[in-house]
VOGU-3710 file (C-alpha; in Angstrom, 3 decimals, decimal comma):
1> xxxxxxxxxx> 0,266/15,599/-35,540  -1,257/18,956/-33,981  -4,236/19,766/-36,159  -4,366/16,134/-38,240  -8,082/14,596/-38,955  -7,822/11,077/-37,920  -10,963/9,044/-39,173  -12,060/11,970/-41,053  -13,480/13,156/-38,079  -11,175/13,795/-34,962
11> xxxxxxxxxx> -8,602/16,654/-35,222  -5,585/16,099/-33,081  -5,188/18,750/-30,490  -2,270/17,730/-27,964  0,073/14,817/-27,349  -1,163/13,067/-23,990  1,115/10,263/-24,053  4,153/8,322/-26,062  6,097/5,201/-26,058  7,088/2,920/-28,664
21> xxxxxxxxxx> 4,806/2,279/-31,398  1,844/3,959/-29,216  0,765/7,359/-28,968  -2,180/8,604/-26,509  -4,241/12,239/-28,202  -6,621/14,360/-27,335  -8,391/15,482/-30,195  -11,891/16,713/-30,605  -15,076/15,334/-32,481  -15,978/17,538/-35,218
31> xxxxxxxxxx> -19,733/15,948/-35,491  -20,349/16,079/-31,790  -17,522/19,369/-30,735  -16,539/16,821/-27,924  -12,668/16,703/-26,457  -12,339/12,456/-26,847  -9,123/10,387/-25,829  -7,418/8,387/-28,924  -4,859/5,709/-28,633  -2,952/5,204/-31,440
41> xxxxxxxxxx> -1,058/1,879/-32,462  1,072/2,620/-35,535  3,095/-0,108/-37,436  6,939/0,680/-36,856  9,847/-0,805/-37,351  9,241/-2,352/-33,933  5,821/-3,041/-34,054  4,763/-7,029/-32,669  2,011/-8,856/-32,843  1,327/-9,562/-29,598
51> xxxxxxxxxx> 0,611/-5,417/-29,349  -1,920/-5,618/-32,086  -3,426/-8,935/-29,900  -3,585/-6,567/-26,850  -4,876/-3,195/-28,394  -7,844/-5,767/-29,780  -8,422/-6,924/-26,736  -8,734/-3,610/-25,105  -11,358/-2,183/-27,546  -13,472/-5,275/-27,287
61> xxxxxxxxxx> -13,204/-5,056/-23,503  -14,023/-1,081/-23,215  -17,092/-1,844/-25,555  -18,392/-4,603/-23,137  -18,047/-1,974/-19,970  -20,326/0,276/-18,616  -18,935/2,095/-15,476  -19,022/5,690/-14,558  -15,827/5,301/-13,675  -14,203/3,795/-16,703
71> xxxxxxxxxx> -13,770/5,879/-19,844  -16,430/4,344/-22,546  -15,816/3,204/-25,918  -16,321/5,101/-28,740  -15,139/4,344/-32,051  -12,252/2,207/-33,413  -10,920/2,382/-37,046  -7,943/2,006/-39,028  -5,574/4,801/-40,104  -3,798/5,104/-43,229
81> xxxxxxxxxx> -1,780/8,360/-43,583  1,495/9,398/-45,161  2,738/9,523/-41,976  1,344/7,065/-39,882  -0,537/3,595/-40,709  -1,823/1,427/-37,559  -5,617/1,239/-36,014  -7,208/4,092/-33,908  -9,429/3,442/-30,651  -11,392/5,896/-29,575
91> xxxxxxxxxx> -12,748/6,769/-25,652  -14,055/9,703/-23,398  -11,879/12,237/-22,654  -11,926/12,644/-18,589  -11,152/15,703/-17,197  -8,830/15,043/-14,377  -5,103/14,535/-13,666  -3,364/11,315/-12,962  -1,879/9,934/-9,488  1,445/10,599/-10,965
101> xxxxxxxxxx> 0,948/13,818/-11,635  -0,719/15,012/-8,573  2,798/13,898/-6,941  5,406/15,012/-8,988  3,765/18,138/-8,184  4,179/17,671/-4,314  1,053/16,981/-3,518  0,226/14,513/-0,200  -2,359/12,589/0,771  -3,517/11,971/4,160
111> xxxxxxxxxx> -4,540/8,229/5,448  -8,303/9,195/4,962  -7,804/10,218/1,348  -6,041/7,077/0,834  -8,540/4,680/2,508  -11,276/6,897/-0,095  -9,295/6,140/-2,957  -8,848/2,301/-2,068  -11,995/1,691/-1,578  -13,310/3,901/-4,910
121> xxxxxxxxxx> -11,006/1,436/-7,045  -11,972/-1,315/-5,141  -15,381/-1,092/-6,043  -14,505/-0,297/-9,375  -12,474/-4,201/-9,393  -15,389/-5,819/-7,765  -17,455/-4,580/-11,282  -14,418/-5,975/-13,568  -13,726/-8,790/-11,421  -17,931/-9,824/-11,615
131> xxxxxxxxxx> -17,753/-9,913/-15,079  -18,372/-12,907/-17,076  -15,673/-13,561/-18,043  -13,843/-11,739/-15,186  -11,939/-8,537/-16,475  -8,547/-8,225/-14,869  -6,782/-4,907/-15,598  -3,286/-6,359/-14,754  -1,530/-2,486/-14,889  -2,897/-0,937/-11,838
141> xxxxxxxxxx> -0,476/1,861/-11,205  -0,842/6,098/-10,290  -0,710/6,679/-13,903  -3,846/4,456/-14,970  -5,494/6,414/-12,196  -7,393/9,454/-12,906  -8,523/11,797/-9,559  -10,845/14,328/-9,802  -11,171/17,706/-8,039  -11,549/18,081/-4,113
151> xxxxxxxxxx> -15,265/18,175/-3,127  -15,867/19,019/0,567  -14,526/15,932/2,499  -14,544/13,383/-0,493  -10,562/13,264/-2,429  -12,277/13,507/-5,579  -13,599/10,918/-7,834  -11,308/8,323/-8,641  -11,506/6,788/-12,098  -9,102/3,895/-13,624
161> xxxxxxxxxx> -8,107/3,799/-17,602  -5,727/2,459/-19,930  -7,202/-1,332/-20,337  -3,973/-1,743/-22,694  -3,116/-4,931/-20,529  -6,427/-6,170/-19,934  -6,858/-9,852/-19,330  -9,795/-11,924/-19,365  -9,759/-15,043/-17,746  -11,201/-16,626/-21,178
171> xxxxxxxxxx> -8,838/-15,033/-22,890  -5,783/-16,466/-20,487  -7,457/-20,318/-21,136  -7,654/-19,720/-24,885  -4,848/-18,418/-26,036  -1,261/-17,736/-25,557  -0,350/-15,778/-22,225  1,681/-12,518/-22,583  3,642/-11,280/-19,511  2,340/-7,497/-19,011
181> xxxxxxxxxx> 2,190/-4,454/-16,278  4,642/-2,198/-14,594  8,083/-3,806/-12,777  7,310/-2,512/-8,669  3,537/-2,625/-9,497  3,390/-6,644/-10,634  2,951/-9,497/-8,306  5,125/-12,258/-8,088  2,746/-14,679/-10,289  2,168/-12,258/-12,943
191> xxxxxxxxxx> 5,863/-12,425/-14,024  4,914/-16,275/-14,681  2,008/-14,724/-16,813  -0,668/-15,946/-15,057  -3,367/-13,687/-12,943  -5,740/-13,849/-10,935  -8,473/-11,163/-9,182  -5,736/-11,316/-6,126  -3,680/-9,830/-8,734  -5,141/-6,384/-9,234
201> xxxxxxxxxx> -5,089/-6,063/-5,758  -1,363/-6,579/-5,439  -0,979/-3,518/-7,649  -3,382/-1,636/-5,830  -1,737/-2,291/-2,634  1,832/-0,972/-4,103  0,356/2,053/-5,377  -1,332/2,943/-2,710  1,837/2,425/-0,945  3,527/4,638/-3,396
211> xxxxxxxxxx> 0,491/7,680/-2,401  1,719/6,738/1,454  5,923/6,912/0,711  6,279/9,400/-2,273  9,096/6,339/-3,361  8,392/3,909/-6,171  7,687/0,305/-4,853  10,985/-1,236/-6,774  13,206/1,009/-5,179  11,610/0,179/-1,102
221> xxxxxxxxxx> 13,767/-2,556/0,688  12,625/-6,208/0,538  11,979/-9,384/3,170  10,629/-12,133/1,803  9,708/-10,421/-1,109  7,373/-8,532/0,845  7,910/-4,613/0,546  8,884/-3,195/3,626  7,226/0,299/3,878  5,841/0,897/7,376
231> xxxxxxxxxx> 9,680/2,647/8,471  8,376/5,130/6,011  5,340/5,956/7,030  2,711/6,937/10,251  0,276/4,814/9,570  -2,472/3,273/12,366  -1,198/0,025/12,695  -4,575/-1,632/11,250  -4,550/0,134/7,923  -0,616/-0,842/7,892
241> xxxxxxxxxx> -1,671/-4,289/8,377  -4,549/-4,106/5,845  -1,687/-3,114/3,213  0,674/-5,996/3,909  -2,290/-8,486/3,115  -3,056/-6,379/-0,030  0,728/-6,846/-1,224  1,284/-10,487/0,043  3,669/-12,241/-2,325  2,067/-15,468/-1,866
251> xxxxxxxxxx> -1,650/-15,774/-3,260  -2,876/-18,046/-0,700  -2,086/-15,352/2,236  -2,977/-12,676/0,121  -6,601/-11,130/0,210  -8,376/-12,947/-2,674  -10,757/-10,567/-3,509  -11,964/-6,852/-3,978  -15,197/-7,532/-1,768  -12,589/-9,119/1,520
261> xxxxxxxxxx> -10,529/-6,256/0,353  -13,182/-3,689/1,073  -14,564/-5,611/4,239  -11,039/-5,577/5,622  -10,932/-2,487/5,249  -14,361/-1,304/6,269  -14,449/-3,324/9,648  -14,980/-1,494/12,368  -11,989/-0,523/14,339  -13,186/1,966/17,491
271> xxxxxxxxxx> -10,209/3,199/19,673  -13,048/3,671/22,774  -15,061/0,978/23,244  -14,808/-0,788/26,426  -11,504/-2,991/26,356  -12,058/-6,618/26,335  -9,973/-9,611/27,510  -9,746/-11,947/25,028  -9,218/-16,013/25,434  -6,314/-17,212/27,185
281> xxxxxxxxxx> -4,761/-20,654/28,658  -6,928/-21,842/31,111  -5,668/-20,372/34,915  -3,527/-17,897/33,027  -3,741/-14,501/34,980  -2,077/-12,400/32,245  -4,430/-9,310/30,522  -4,536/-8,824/27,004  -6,598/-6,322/25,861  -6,424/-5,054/22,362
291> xxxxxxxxxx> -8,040/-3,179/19,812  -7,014/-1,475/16,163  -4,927/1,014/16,862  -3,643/-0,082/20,574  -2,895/-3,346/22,259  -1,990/-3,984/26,572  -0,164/-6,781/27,862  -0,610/-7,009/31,935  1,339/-9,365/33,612  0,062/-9,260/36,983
301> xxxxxxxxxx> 1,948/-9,770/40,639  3,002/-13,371/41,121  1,329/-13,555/44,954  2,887/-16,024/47,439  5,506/-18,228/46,462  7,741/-19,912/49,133  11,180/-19,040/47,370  10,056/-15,481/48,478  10,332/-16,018/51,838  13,517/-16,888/51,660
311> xxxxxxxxxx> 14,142/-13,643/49,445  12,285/-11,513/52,676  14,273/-13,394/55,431  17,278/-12,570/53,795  16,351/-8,887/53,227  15,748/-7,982/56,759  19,121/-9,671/57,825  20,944/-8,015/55,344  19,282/-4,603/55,831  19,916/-5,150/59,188
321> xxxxxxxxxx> 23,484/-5,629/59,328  24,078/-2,963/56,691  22,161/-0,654/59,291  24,176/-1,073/61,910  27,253/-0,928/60,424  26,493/2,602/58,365  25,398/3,366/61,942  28,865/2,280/63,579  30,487/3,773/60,854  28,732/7,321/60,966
331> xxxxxxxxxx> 29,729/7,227/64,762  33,502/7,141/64,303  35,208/10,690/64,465  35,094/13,154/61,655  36,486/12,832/58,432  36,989/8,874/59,572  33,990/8,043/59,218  33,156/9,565/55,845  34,723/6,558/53,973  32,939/4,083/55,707
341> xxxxxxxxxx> 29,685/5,458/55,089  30,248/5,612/51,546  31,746/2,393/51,827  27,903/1,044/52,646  26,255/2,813/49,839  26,703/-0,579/47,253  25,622/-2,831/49,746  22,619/-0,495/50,382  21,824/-0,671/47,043  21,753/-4,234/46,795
351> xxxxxxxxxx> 19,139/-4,572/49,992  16,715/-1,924/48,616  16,639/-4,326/45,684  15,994/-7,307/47,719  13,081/-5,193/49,449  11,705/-3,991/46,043  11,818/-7,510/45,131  10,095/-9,161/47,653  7,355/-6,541/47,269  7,035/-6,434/43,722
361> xxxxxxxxxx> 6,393/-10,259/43,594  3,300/-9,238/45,563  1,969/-5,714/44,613  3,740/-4,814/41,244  2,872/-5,579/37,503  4,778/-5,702/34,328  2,810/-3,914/31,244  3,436/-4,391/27,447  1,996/-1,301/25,995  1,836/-0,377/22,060
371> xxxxxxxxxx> 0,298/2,616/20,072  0,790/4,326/16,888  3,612/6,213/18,179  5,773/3,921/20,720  6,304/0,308/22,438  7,151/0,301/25,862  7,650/-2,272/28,629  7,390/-1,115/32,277  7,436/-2,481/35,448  5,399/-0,753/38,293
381> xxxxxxxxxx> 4,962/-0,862/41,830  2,720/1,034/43,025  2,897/4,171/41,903  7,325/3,772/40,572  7,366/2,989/36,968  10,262/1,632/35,444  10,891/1,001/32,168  12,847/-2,013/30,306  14,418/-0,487/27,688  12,654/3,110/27,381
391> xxxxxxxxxx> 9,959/4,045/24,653  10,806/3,297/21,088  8,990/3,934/18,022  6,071/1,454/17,507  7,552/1,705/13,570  10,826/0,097/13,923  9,614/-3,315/15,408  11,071/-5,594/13,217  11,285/-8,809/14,529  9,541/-11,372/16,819
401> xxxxxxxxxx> 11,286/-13,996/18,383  9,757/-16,968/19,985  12,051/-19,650/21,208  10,770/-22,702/22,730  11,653/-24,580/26,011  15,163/-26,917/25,559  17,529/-28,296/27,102  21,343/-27,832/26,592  24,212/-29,582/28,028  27,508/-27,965/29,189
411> xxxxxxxxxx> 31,335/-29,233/28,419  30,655/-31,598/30,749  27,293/-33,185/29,712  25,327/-31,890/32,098  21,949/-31,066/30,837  19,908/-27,944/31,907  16,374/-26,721/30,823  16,454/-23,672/28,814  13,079/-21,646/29,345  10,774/-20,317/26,599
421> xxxxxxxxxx> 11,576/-17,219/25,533  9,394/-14,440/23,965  11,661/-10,885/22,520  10,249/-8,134/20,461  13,271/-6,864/18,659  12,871/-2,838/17,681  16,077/-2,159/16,101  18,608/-3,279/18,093  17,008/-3,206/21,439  14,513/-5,771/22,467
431> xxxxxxxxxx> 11,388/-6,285/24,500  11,434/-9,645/26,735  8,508/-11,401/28,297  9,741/-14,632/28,460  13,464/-16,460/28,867  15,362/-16,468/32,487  14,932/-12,590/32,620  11,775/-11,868/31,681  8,218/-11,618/33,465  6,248/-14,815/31,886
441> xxxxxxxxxx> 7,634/-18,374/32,926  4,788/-20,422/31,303  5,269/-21,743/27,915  1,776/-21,570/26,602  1,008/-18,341/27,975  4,230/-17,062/25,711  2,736/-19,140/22,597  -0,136/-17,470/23,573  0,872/-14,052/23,123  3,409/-14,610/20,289
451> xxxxxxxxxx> 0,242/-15,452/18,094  -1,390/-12,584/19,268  1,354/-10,326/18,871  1,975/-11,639/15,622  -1,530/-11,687/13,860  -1,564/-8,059/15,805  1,858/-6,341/14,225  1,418/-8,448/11,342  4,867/-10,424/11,579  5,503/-13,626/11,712
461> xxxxxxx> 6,934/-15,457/14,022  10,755/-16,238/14,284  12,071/-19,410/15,537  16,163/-19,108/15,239  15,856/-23,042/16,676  13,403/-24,386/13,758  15,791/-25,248/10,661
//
């Protein structure tokens, strides 16, 4: 079609764009010299209504919308050729590259770009979605999203086209609904055929997520029918969380709007303010200080507790009698006495853990520490850290499990309380603050800090108990 006059006044200059029964051109205006964008709908052997319903829609839409950002409407008109017979709609030609193109050609983008380019569409959606009626794009993908050229710290301008599956809500209460959009890109409740404003921002979320992983949503793993994408990525935490809300398959946990959207995003987030403990149980000495890229769990020392001086009695006895028998040992003649010094070694071993005991239950602390980078759990006494596992990669927490306090009863019916228990699962090693080996005996103070942990990492909470 290189060089036809469509409408007697727009010669065809390249082939944008084809798929069946549509055909996107860039031709040029011969009244005005202008490069313009047509989209061409031709009747073929495959042609459907409901396409002719849709292109309709989209030229009535484009000529209600005025948005630098949105290429305008400019003519629409039927074509009857030899060749090809179908309806023309003309728009602006935009001189910029899609999503999709900027990465098959490698290109990356870092988490600032990103956040710019969320927040350019968003306020693009907050004009459609403030439309009466609302305008719902329903095809938010990298293709349908034009970026501009670099300009000193700004991406580029961001501009979103092809209206092709435009919805308006009047439209949707009128008339028959026709499932449309991209499989990876659609939310669960658009496969039903009905949208919503929370809608466009599910497809937002997954491209964006697309910009972050280089994969295509459909092929990431699945939970819940949540994409799982963070393993991918080196993302701060908040703007990891922000995304999960954006792609939440449920609409009522979703963010409902393009306005929350941007104020979600927009909210202040300083890594160095002054840290601030935030409400507890009442009496509950535990620290929890948190912010959006870091969050500090500090368990401090128990103090006195009379089981401990039991624990100290028993220390000095047993250090004592250990002592004197390295001591008899090391005084027996040479080699003799080797073996019985090593002999002592184990049991010295086992008193300087009594000792570290006793003192830890007065002077030392146990610290839950997360970042961008790692999760680690250490216990410290003075100025000896030790940690329970070692560092792992703040990315690979997958799970948290919060198990209540029960009871259980042996083969011989004997029942025993089980204590709450509080594990953060990365891979296949696991963080415990609660249970008969970890730091934190109360139960609240564990419910406490599973909810904060949870609204934190933004997972929920497992209970392997609750049926």
């Amino acid at each position: 079609m290189i060089g036809e006059i469509l409408g007697e006044r727009y010669e065809v200059q390249q082939l944008l764009g084809k798929k069946a029964g549509r055909r996107t051109l860039l031709a040029r205006d011969l009244q005005t010299q202008e490069l313009v964008v047509i989209k061409l709908l031709s009747f073929s052997s495959d042609f459907e209504w409901d396409s002719l319903k849709l292109f309709e829609r989209e030229a009535e839409t484009l000529k209600n919308l005025a948005h630098p950002s949105i290429p305008s409407y400019l003519n629409y008109f039927e074509v009857n050729l030899p060749t090809i017979q179908g309806f023309a709609l003309v728009q602006t030609y935009i001189p910029a590259q899609t999503l999709e193109q900027y990465l098959q050609t490698g290109r990356t983008f870092t988490e600032t770009e990103i956040k710019q380019i969320a927040k350019a569409l968003l306020k693009i959606l907050v004009y459609l979605h403030e439309l009466h009626p609302p305008v719902i794009h329903r095809d938010i993908k990298p293709s349908n999203i034009l970026l501009g050229e670099r300009s000193g710290n700004s991406v580029g301008q961001v501009y979103l086209v092809d209206f092709g599956s435009v919805q308006t809500v009047l439209a949707s209460e009128t008339g028959t609904r026709t499932v449309v959009g991209t499989y990876g890109y659609m939310p669960p409740e658009q496969f039903g055929g009905r949208t919503v404003a929370a809608s466009d921002l599910y497809s937002l979320g997954t491209t964006l997520i697309y910009l972050v992983t280089g994969t295509h949503p459909a092929d990431l793993p699945q939970k819940d029918f949540q994409i799982q994408f963070e393993q991918l990525t080196n993302l701060s935490p908040s703007f990891s969380n922000w995304l999960k809300w954006m792609i939440e398959p449920s609409l009522e946990r979703r963010l409902s709007s393009a306005e929350q959207a941007i104020t979600a995003l927009e909210k202040p987030q300083p890594t160095n303010f002054p840290t601030l403990v935030v409400g507890k149980p009442e009496g509950s000495k535990i620290q929890l200080t948190k912010n959006g890229d870091s969050l500090e769990i500090i368990v401090p020392p128990s103090g006195f507790d009379p089981s401990i001086i039991f624990t100290g009695l028993f220390a000095i006895v047993w250090n004592s009698f250990i002592l004197f028998w390295t001591i008899g040992a090391l005084s027996a003649p040479f080699p003799v006495n080797i073996p019985f010094a090593l002999f002592s070694l184990p049991f010295w071993g086992a008193g300087f853990m009594m000792v570290y005991k006793f003192f830890f239950h007065f002077f030392g602390r146990i610290c839950l520490r997360l970042n961008p980078e790692q999760i680690t759990l250490t216990w410290e006494l003075f100025a000896w850290k030790f940690y329970r596992p070692r560092a792992l990669p703040r990315q690979s927490i997958n799970k948290l499990v919060y198990i209540p306090k029960h009871f259980t009863k042996d083969s011989e019916g004997t029942r025993s309380a089980v204590p709450a228990q509080l594990d953060i699962w990365v891979g296949v090693k696991k963080y415990q603050l609660g249970g008969s080996g970890g730091a934190i005996k109360s139960e609240a103070e564990l419910e406490w800090l599973a909810q904060e942990l949870s609204d934190w990492l933004g997972l929920p909470i497992t209970n392997p108990m609750r049926s």
